[in-house]
C-alpha positions as a Markdown table, in Angstrom:
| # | Residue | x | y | z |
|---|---|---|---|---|
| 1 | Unk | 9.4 | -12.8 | -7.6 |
| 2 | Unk | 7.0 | -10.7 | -9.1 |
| 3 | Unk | 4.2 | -8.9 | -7.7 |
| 4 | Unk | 0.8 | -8.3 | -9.6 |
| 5 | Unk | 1.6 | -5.3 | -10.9 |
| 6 | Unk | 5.2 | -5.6 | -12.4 |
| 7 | Unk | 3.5 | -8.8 | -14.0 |
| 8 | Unk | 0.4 | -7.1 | -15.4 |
| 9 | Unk | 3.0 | -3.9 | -16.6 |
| 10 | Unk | 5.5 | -6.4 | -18.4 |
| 11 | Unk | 2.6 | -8.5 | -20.1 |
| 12 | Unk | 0.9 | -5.4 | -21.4 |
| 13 | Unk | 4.3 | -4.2 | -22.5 |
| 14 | Unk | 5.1 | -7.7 | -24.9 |
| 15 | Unk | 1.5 | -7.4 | -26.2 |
| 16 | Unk | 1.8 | -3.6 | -27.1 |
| 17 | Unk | 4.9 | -4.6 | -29.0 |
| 18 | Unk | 3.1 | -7.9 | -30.2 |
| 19 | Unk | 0.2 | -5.7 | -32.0 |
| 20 | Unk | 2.2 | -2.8 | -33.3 |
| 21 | Unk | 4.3 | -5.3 | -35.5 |
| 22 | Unk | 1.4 | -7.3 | -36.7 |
| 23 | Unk | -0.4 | -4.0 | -37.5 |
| 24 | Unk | 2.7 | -2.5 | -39.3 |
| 25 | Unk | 4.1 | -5.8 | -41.0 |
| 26 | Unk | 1.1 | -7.2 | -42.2 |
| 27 | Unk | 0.2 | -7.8 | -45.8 |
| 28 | Unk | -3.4 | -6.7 | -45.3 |
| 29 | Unk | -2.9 | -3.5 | -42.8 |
| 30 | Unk | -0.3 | -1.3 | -43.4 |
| 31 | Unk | 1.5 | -4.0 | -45.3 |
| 32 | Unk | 5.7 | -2.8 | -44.4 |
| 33 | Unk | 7.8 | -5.4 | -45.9 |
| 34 | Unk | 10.9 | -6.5 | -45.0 |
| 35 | Unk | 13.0 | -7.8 | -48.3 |
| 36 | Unk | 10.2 | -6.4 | -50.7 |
| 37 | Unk | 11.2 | -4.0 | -53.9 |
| 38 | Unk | 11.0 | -0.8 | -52.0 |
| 39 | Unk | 14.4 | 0.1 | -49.6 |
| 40 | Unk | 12.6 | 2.4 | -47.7 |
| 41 | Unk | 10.5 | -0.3 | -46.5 |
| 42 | Unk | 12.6 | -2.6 | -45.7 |
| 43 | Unk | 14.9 | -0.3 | -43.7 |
| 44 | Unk | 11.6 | 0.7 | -41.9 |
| 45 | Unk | 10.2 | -2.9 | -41.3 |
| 46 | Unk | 13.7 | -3.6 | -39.8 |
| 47 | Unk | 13.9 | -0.7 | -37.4 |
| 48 | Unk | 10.5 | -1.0 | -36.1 |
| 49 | Unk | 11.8 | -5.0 | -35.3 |
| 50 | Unk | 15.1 | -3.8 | -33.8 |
| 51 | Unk | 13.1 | -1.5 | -32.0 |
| 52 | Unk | 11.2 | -3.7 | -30.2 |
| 53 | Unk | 13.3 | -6.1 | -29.4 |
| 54 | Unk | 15.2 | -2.7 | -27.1 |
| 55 | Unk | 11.6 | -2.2 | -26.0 |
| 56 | Unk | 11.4 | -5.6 | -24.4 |
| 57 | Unk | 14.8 | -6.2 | -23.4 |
| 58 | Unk | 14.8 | -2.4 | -21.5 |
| 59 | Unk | 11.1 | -2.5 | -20.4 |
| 60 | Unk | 11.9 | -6.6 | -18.6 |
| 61 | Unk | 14.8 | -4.8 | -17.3 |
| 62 | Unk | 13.2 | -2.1 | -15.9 |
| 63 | Unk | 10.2 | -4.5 | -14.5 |
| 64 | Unk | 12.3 | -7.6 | -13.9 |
| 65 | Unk | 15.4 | -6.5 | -12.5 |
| 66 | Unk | 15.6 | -2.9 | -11.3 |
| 67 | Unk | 15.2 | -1.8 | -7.8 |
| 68 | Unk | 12.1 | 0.1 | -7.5 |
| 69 | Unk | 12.8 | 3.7 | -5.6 |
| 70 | Unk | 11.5 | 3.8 | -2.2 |
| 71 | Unk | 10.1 | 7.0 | -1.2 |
| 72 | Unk | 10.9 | 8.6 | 1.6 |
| 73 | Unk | 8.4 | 8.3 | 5.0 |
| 74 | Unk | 8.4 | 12.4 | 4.7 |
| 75 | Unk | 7.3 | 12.5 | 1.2 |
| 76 | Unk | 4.3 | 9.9 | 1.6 |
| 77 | Unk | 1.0 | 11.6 | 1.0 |
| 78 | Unk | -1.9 | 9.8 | -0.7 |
| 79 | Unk | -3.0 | 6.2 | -0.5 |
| 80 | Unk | -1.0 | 4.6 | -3.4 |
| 81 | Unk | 2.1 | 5.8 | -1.6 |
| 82 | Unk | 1.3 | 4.3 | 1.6 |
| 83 | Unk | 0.5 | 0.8 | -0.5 |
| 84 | Unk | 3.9 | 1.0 | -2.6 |
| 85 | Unk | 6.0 | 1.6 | 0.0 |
| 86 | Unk | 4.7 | -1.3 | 1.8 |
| 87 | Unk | 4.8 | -3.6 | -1.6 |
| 88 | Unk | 8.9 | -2.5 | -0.6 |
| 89 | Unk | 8.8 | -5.0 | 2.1 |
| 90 | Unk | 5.8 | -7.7 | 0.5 |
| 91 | Unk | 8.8 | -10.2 | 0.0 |
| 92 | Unk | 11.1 | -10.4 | 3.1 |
| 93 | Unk | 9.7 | -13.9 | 4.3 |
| 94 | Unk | 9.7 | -12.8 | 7.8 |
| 95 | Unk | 7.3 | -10.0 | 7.2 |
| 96 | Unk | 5.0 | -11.6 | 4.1 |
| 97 | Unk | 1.8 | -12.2 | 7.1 |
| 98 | Unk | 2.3 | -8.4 | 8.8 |
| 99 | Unk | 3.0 | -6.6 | 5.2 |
| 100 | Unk | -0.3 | -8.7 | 3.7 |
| 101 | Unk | -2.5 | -7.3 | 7.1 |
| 102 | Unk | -1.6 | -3.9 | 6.6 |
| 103 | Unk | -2.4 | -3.5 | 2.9 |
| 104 | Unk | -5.3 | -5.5 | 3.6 |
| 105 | Unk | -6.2 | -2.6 | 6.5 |
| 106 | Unk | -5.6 | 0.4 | 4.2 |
| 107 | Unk | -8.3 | -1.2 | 2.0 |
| 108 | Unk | -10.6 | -2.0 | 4.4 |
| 109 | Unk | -10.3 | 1.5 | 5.5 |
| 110 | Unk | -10.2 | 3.2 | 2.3 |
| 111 | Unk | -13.9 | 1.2 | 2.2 |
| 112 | Unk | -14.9 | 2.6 | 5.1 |
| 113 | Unk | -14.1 | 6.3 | 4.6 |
| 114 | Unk | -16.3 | 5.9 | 1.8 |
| 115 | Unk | -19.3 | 4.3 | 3.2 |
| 116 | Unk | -18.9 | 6.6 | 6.3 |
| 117 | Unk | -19.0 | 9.4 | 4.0 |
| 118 | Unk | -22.0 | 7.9 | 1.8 |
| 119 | Unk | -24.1 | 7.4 | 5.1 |
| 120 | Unk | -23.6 | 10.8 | 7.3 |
| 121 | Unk | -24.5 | 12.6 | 3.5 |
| 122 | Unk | -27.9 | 11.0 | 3.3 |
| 123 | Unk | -28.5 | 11.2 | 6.7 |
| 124 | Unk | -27.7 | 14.9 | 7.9 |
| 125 | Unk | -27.1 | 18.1 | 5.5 |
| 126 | Unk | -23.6 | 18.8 | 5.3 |
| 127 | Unk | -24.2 | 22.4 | 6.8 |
| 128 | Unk | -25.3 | 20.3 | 10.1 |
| 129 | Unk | -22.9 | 20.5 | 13.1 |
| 130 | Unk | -23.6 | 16.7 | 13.7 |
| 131 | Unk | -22.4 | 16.6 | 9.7 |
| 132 | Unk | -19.4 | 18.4 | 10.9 |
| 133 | Unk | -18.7 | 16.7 | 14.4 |
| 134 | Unk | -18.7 | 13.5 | 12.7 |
| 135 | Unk | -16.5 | 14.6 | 9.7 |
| 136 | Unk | -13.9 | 15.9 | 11.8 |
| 137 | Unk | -13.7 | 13.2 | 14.3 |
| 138 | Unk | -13.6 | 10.6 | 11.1 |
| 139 | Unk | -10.9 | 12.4 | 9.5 |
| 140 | Unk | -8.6 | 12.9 | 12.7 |
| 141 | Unk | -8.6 | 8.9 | 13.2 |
| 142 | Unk | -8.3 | 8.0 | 9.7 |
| 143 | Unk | -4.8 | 10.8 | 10.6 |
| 144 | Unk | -4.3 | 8.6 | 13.5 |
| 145 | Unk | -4.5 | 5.1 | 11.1 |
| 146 | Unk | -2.4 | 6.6 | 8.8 |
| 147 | Unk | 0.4 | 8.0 | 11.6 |
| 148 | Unk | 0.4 | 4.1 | 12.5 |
| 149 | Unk | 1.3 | 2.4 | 9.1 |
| 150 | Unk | 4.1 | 5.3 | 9.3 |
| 151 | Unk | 5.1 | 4.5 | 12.5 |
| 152 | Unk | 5.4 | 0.6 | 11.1 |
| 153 | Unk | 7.4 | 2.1 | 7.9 |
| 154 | Unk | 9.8 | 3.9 | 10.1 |
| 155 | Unk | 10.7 | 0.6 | 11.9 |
| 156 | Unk | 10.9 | -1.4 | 8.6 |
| 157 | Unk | 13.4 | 1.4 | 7.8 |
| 158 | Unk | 15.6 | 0.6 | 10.3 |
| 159 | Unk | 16.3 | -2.6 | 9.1 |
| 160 | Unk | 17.1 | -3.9 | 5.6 |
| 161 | Unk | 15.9 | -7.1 | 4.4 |
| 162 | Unk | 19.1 | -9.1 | 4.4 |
| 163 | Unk | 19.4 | -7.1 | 8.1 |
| 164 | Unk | 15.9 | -8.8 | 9.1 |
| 165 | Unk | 16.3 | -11.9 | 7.7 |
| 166 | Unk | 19.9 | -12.6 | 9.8 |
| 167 | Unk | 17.9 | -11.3 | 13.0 |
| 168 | Unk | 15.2 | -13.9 | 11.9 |
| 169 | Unk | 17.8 | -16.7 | 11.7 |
| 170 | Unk | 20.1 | -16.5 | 14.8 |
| 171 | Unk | 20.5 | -19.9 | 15.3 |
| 172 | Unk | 21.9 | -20.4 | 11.6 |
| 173 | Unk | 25.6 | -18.0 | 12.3 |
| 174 | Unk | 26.9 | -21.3 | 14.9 |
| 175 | Unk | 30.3 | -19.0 | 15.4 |
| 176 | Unk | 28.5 | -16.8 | 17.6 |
| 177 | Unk | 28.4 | -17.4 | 21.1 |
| 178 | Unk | 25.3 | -18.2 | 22.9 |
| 179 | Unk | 24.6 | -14.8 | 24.3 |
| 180 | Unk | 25.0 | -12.8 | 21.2 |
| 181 | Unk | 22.3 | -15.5 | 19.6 |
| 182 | Unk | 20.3 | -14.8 | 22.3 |
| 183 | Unk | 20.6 | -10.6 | 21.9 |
| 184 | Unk | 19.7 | -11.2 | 18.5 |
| 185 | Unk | 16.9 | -13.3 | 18.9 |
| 186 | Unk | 15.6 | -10.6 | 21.5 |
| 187 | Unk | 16.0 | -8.0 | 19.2 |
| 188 | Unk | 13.9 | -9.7 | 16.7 |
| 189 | Unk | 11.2 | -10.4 | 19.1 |
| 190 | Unk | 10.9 | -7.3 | 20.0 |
| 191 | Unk | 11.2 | -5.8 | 16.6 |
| 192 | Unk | 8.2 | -7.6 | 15.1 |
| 193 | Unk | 6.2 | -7.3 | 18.7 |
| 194 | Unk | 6.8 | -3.0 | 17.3 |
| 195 | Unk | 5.6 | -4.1 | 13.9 |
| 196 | Unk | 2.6 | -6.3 | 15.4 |
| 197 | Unk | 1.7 | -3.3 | 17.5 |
| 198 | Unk | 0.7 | -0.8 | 15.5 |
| 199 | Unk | -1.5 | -3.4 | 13.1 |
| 200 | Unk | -3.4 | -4.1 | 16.4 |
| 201 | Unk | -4.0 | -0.5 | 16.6 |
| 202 | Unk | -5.2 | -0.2 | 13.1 |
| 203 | Unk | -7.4 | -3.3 | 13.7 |
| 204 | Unk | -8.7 | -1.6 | 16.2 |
| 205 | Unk | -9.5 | 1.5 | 15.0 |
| 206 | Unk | -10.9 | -0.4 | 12.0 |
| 207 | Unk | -13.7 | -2.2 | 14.3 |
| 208 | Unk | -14.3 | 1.1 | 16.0 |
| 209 | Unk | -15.8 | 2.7 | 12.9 |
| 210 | Unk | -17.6 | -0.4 | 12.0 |
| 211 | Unk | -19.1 | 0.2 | 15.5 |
| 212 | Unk | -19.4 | 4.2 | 14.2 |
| 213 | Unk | -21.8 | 2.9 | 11.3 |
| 214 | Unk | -23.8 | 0.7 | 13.6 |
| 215 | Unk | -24.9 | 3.6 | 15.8 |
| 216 | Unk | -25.1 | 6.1 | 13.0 |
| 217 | Unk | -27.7 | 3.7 | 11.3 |
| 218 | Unk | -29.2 | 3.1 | 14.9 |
| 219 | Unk | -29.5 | 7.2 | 15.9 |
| 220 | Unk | -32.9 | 8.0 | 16.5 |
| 221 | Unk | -32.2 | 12.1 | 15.9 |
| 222 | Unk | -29.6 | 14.5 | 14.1 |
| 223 | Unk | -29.4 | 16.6 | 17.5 |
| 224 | Unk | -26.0 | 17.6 | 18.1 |
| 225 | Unk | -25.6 | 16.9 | 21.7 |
| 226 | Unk | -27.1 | 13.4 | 21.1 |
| 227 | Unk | -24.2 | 13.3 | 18.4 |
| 228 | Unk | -21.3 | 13.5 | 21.0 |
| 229 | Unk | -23.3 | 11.3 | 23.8 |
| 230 | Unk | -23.2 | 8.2 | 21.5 |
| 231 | Unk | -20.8 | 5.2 | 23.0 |
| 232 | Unk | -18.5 | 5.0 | 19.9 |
| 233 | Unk | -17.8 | 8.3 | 19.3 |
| 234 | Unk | -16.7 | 8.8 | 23.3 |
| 235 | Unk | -14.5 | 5.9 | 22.6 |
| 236 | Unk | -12.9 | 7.4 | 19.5 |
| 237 | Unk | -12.6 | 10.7 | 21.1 |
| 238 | Unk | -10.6 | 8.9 | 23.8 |
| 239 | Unk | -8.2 | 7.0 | 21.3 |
| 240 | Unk | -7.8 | 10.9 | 20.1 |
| 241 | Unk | -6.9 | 12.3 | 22.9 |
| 242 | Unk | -5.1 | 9.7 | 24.5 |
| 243 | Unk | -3.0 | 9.7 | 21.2 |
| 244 | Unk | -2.5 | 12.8 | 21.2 |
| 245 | Unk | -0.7 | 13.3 | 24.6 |
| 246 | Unk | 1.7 | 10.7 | 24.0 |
| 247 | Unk | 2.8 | 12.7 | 20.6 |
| 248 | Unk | 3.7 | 15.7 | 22.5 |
């Protein structure tokens, strides 16, 4: 199956190849013809066709059949790389509901970095310490979000799909005895319970900063120490910290 992208690449490919031959083969544009008195025409019309048709075939190739590379966890850095190597695993049946929530979670947050960002610049001067408090506190828990989808990659990785979906499917290998079905079925269980865990994190650290922009529109003053009294930003603290010492 195709995802949205892959199908928006390989449609803009056939109508990029669509509109150069119109441009080049017809009469009242360029006007290349194919048969007409002049050879070198002819031999050019017939290239550019024969051209194409390699375009197409290699491009559908390229879009319809090959594997897309994976990159590795160590080399994922921006954004986009967190969202393609997810799209990796958009397809394994099993997986389609977790692999929809966390794409759906690195847009949410992506949202809210942005509006966080918007709101502490018009309300404090980015010389402030509250300014600064609140920047660095943001940016180690949007760390913390991102260490999670990572954390769900790495146990994807473990697995390959065919690997997932035989765990999914115990039941369906009858030459098995019942207590290897049953170790594989445990292993499944507590394989997705892995997966489910860290989106419950991000969830959670999502409605944390929703909570953030609540009392940031609700703060009364810019003071500092008023900055690190407020609820929400104890409570992220906390998730920091507690996070922290279970890394080390």
């Amino acid at each position: 199956m195709l995802n949205n992208s892959r199908s928006m690449k390989l449609l803009g490919l056939m109508t990029g190849v669509v509109l150069l031959n119109i441009i080049v083969l017809s009469p009242g544009l360029l006007g290349v013809q194919i048969g007409g008195e002049s050879a070198i025409e002819t031999a050019s019309g017939v290239t550019l066709l024969f051209s194409s048709l390699l375009t197409l075939l290699y491009g559908s190739y390229v879009l319809l059949l090959k594997s897309p590379v994976v990159t590795p966890l160590k080399d994922l850095k921006s954004h986009e790389d967190y969202i393609t190597a997810l799209n990796h695993y958009k397809y394994v049946k099993v997986l389609n509901k977790d692999i929809s929530l966390a794409l759906d979670q690195l847009d949410r947050m992506e949202k809210k970095m942005i509006t966080l960002l918007d709101v502490l610049s018009q309300r404090f001067d980015r010389t402030e310490l509250s300014f600064k408090k609140f920047i660095t506190v943001i940016n180690e828990v949007e760390n913390l979000f991102y260490l999670n989808i990572r954390g769900m990659l790495n146990k994807l990785s473990v697995f390959g799909a065919s690997d997932i979906s035989v765990i999914a499917s115990p039941q369906r290998h009858t030459q098995f005895s019942n207590k290897l079905l049953q170790e594989k079925t445990d292993l499944y269980k507590e394989y997705l319970a892995q997966v489910t865990g860290y989106l419950s994190a991000n969830e959670e650290i999502l409605l944390k900063l929703d909570k953030l922009l609540m009392e940031i529109s609700q703060l009364g003053t810019t003071n500092y120490e008023d900055v690190e009294k407020m609820p929400c930003m104890k409570e992220i603290d906390s998730l920091i910290k507690q996070t922290k010492f279970y890394q080390q």
